[in-house]
C-alpha positions as CSV (number, residue, x, y, z in Angstrom):
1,X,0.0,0.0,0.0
2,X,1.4,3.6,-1.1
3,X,1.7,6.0,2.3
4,X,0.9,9.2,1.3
5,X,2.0,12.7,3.1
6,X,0.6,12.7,6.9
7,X,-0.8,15.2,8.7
8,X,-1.1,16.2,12.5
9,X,-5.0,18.2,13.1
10,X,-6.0,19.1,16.4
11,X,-9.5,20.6,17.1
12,X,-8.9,22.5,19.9
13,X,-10.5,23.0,23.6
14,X,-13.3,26.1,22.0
15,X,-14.2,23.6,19.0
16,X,-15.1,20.3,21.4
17,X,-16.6,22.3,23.9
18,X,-18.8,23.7,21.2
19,X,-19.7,20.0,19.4
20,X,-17.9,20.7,16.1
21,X,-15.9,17.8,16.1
22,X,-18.2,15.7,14.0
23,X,-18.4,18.9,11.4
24,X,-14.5,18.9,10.9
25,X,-14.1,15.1,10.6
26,X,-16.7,15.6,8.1
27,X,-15.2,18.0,5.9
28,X,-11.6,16.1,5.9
29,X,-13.6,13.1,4.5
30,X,-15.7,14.7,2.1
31,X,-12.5,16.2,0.7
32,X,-11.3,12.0,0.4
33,X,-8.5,12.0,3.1
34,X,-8.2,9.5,5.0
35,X,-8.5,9.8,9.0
36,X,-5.3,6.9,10.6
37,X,-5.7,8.1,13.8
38,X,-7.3,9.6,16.5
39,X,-7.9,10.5,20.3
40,X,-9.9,12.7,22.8
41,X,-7.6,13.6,25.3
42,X,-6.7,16.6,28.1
43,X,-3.3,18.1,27.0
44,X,-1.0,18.0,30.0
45,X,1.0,21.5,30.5
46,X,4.2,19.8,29.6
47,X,2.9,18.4,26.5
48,X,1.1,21.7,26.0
49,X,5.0,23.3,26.9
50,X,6.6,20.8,24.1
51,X,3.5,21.3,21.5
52,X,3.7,25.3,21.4
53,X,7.6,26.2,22.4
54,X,8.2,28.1,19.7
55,X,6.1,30.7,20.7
56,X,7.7,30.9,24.2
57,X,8.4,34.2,25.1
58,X,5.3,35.9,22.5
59,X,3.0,38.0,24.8
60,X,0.1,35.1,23.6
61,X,1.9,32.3,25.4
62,X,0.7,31.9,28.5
63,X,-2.7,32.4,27.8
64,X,-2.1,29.7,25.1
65,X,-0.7,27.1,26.7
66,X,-4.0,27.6,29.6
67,X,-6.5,27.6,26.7
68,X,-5.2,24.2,25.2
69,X,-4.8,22.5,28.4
70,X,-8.7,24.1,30.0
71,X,-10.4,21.2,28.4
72,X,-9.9,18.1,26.2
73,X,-9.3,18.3,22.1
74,X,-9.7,15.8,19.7
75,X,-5.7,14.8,18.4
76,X,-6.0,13.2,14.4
77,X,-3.7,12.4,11.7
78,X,-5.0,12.4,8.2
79,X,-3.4,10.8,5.5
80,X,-3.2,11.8,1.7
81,X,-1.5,13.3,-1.4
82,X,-0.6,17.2,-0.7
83,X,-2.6,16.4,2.6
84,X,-0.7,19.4,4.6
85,X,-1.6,21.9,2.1
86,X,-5.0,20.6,1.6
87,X,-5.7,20.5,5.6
88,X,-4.2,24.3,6.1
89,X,-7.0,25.2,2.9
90,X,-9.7,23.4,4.4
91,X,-8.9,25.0,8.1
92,X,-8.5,28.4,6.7
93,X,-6.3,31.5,7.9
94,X,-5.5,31.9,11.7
95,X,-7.2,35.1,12.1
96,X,-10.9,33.6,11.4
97,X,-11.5,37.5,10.1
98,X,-8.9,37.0,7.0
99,X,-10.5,33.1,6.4
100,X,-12.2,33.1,4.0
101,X,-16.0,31.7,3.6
102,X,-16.3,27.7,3.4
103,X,-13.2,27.3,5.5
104,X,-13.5,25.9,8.9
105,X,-12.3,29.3,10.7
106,X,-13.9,31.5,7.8
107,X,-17.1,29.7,8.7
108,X,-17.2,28.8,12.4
109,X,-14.4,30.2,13.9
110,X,-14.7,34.3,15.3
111,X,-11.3,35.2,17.5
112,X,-7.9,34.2,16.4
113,X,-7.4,33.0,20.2
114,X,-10.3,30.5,19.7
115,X,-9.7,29.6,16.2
116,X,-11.5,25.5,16.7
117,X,-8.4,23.7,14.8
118,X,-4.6,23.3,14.4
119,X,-3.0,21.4,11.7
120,X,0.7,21.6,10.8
121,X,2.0,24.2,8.8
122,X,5.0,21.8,7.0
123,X,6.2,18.0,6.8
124,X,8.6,19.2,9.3
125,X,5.6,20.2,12.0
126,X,3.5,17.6,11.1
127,X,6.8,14.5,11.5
128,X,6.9,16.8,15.6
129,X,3.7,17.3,16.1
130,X,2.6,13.1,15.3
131,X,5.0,12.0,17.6
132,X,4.4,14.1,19.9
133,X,0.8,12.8,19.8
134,X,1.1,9.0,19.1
135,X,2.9,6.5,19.2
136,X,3.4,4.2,15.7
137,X,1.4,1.7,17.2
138,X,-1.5,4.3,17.3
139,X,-1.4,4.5,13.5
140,X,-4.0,2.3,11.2
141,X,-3.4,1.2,8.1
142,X,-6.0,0.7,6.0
143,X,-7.4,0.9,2.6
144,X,-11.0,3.1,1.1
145,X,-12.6,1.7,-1.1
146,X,-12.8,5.4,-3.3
147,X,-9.2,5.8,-3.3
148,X,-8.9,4.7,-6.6
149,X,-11.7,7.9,-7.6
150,X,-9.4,10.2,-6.0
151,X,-5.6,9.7,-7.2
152,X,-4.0,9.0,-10.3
């Protein structure tokens, strides 16, 4: 079986508490990517500390890191050709006032501070952000029956 590109998507504490998870699952598999893991799970700080140091040090930080870990998120990993620059279309700008309509922030999201998702911005991010998140063992491997529709 081919892999394809992976990516890491996250919807965040504002999108669960507001029951958008099945809307964003949704609109990853109407686009025909494949979901090959997933978890609801409370973010510790230290995992929170690892998943957003680069910004250590940005005035946003700290009030970051206490929104991620105030209430669980649902962790994913999709899998598919271009699939990081398909995810980061679908989820739409950060600032949910430059997304545009259709996109998960352009439609649903209002302050950049609650923005509902994260997905990784480069192969790079998305190889952290996975392990972070999961183990290998985590990972399914599986087969849809449309992916023959979908890629050349």
């Amino acid at each position: 079986m081919n892999i394809r590109e992976r990516t890491f998507l996250m919807v965040k504490p504002d999108g669960v508490q507001r029951a958008l998870i099945g809307s964003i699952i949704s609109r990853m598999e109407q686009k025909g990517l494949k979901l090959v893991a997933m978890k609801l799970m409370q973010i510790t700080p230290d995992l929170a500390v690892r998943h957003y140091g680069e910004h250590k040090g940005k005035p946003f930080y700290e009030g970051l890191i206490e929104f991620i870990t105030s209430s669980p998120v649902v962790a994913m990993i999709w899998e598919g050709d271009d699939v990081i620059e398909m995810v980061r279309t679908l989820i739409g700008a950060t600032d949910p006032r430059e997304a545009v309509p259709g996109s998960i922030r352009g439609d649903l999201a209002v302050f950049t501070g609650k923005n509902i998702v994260h997905g990784s911005d480069s192969l790079a991010s998305a190889k952290r952000e996975i392990g972070l998140f999961f183990g290998e063992e985590e990972l399914c491997s599986y087969r849809l029956p449309h992916e023959e529709s979908l890629y050349e």
